[in-house]
C-alpha positions as CSV (number, residue, x, y, z in Angstrom):
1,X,0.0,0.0,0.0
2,X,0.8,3.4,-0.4
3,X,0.8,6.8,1.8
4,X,-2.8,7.5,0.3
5,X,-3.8,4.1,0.2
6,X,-3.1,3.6,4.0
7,X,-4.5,6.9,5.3
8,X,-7.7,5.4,3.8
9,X,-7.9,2.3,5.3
10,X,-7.3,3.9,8.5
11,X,-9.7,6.5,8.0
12,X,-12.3,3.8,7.0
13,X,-11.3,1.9,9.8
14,X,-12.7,4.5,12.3
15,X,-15.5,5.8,10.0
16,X,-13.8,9.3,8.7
17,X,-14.0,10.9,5.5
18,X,-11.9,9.1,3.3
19,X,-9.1,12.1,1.7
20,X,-8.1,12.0,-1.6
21,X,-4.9,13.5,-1.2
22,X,-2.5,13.7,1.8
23,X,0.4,15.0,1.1
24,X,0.0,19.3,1.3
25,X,-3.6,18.9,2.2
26,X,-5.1,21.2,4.4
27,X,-7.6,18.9,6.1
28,X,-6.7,18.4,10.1
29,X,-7.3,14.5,10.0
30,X,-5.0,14.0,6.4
31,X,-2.4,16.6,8.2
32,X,-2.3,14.6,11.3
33,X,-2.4,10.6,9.4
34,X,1.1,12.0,7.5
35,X,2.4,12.9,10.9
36,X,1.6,9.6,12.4
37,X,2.7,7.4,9.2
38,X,5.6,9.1,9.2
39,X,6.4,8.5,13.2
40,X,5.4,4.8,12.4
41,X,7.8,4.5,9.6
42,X,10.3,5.6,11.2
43,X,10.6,3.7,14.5
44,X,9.4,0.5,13.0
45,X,12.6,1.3,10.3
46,X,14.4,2.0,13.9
47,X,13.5,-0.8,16.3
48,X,14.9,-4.2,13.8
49,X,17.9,-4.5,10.8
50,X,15.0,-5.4,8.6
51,X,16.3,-7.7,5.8
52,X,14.3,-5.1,3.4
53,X,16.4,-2.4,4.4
54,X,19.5,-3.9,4.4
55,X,22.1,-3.0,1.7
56,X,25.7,-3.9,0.3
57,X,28.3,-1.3,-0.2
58,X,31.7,-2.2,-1.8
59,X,34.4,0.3,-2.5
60,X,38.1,-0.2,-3.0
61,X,41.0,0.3,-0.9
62,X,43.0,3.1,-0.2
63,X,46.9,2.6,1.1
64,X,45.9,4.5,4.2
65,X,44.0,4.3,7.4
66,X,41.1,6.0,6.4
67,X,39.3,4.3,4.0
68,X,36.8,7.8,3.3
69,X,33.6,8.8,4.9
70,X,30.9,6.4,5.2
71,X,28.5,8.4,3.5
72,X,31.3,8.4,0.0
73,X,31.2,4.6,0.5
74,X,27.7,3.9,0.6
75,X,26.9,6.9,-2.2
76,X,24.3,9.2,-2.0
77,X,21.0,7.2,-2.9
78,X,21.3,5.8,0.6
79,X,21.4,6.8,4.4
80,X,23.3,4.8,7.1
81,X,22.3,4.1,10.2
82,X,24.4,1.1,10.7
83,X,27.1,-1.2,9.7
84,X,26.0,-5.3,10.4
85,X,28.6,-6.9,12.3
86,X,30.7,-9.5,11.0
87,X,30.5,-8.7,7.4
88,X,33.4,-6.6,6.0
89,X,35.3,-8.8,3.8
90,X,38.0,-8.0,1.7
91,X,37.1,-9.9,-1.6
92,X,40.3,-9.5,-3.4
93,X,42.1,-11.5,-0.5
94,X,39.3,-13.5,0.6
95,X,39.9,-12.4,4.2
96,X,37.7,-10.8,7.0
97,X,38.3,-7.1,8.6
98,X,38.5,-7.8,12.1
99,X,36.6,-5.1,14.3
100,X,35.1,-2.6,15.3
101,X,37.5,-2.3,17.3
102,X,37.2,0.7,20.8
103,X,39.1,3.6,21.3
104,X,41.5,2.2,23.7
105,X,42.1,-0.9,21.6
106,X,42.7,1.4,18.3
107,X,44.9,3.8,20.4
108,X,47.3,1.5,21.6
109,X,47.6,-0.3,18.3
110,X,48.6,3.5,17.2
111,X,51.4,3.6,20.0
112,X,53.2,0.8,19.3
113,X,54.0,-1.1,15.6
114,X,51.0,-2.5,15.0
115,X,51.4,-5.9,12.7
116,X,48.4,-8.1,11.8
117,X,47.4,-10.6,9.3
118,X,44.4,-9.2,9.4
119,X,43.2,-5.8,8.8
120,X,41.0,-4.6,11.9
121,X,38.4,-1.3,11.5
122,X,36.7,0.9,13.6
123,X,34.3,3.5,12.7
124,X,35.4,7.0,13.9
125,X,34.3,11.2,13.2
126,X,31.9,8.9,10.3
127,X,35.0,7.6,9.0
128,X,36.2,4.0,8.2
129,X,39.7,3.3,9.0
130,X,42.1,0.0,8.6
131,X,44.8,-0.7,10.4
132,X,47.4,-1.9,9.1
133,X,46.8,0.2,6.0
134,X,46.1,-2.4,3.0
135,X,47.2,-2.1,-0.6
136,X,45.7,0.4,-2.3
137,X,43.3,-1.2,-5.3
138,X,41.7,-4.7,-3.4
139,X,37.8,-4.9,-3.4
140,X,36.2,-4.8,0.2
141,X,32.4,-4.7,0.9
142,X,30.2,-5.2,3.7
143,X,26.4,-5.0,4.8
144,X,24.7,-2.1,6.2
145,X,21.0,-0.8,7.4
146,X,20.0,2.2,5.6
147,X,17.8,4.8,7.6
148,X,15.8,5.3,4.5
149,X,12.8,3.1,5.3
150,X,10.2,3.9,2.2
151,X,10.3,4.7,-1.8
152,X,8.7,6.6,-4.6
153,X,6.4,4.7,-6.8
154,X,8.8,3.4,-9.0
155,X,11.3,2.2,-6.7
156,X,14.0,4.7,-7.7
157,X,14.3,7.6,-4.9
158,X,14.4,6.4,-1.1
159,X,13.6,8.6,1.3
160,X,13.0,8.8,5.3
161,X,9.7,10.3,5.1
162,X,6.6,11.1,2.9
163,X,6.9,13.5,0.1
164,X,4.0,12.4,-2.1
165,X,0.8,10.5,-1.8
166,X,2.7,7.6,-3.9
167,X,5.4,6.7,-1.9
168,X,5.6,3.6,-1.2
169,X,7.2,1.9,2.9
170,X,9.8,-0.9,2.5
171,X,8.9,-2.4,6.2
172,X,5.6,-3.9,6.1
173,X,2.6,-1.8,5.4
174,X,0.0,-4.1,6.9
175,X,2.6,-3.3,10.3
176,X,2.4,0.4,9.6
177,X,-1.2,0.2,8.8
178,X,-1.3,-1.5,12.7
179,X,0.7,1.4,14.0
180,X,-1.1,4.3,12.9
181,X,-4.7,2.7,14.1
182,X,-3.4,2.2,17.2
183,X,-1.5,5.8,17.5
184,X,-4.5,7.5,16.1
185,X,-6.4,6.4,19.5
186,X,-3.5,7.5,21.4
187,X,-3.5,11.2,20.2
188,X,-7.5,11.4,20.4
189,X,-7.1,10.2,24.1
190,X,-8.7,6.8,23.1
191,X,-8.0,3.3,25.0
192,X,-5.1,2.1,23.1
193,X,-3.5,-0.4,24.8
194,X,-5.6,-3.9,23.7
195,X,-4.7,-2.2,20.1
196,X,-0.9,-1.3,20.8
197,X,-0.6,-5.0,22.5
198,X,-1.9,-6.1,19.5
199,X,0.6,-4.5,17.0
200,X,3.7,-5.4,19.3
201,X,2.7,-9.3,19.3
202,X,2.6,-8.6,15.1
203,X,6.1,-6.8,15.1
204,X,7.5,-9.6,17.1
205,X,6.2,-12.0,14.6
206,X,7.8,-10.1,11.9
207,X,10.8,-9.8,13.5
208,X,11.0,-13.4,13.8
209,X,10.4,-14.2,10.1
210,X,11.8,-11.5,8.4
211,X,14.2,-12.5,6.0
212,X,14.2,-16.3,7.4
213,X,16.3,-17.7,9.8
214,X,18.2,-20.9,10.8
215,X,16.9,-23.8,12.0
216,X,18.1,-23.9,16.0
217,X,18.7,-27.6,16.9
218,X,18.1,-27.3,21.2
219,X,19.6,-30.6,21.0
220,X,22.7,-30.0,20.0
221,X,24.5,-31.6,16.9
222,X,23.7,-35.2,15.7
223,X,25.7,-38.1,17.0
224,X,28.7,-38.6,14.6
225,X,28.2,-42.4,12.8
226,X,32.2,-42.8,12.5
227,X,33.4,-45.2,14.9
228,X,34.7,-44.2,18.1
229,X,38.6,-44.6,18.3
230,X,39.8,-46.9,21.3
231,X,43.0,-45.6,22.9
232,X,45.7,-47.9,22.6
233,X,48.3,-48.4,25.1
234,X,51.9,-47.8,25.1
235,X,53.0,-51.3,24.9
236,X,50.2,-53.3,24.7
């Protein structure tokens, strides 16, 4: 669904006149619907690394420490809000970047020769720096959440809020459908909280979908069918 799609529905759900336009109307309810989706939006995009906004960013090597500001590596269509863990990879050597390393761990590999087989980051002043310095020229890339949580109508222009009634969300509009109901009976002073309860048990749902995830075995790993080896003793 889109903005003007979803006001609709939510002004249907509690019997309003149905706008047909949102964005730069003048009507109270349309003004105050925008204001709510866009509240929605954003701390559903805030609250979970949502697989849908989750991006790649590659960019190659510079012989230095700082490999140049986040924002020049991720290029201006997109918005971080966070690197994933784990996944900076230098693809021309086939090797992790260790990190993110602290301030006190970074500063003492600064005060001493610092050696590694491994290049090790940490994210500083929105910079990305390497220590030791790699060659210049090698591939590296890595995951990332973007802080832009919706798009335009054909998919093109992301954006962190509403511009036009054809903007479409990224996280799930049936959620942000749940949170604007639900935060439309809070700002009327309404009972909100069977609604609210509602939404959160959906969210955590979501969450624990989104994108799928691995199978947990509680058990722990399947007994090995190789046969067990029998000591042997010295002399025997």
């Amino acid at each position: 669904m889109n903005l003007l799609a979803m006001v609709r529905a939510a002004c249907a759900e509690f019997t309003l006149p149905q706008p047909s336009a949102v964005v730069g109307s003048t009507d109270t309810t349309a003004i105050q619907m925008l204001a709510l989706a866009n509240s929605e939006g954003r701390d559903l995009a805030r609250r979970y690394g949502w697989q849908a906004l989750t991006r790649e960013a590659t960019f190659t090597t510079l012989a230095a420490e700082s490999q140049g500001t986040l924002a020049s590596i991720i290029g201006a269509s997109q918005l971080l809000r966070y690197i994933v863990n784990e996944t900076i990879w230098n693809r021309s050597t086939g090797e992790p970047v260790l990190g993110p390393r602290s301030g006190g761990t970074w500063q003492s590999y600064k005060a001493q020769t610092f050696t590694s087989p491994f290049a090790e980051y940490r994210i500083r002043g929105n910079e990305l720096l390497f220590l030791p310095a790699p060659i210049a020229g090698q591939t590296c890339a890595f995951e990332y959440v973007s802080r832009y949580w919706l798009t335009d109508a054909g998919g093109s222009t992301y954006r962190d809020a509403f511009a036009v009634d054809t903007d479409v969300p990224l996280v799930d509009d049936e959620l942000m459908l749940a949170g604007i109901l639900w935060r439309w009976r809070k700002a009327k002073g309404f009972d909100y909280a069977e609604e609210q309860l509602a939404y959160e048990r959906q969210v955590a749902d979501a969450m624990a979908r989104d994108g799928s995830k691995p199978t947990l075995d509680l058990g722990g790993p399947p007994p090995s069918d190789a046969p067990v080896a029998i000591p042997r003793l010295i002399g025997s």
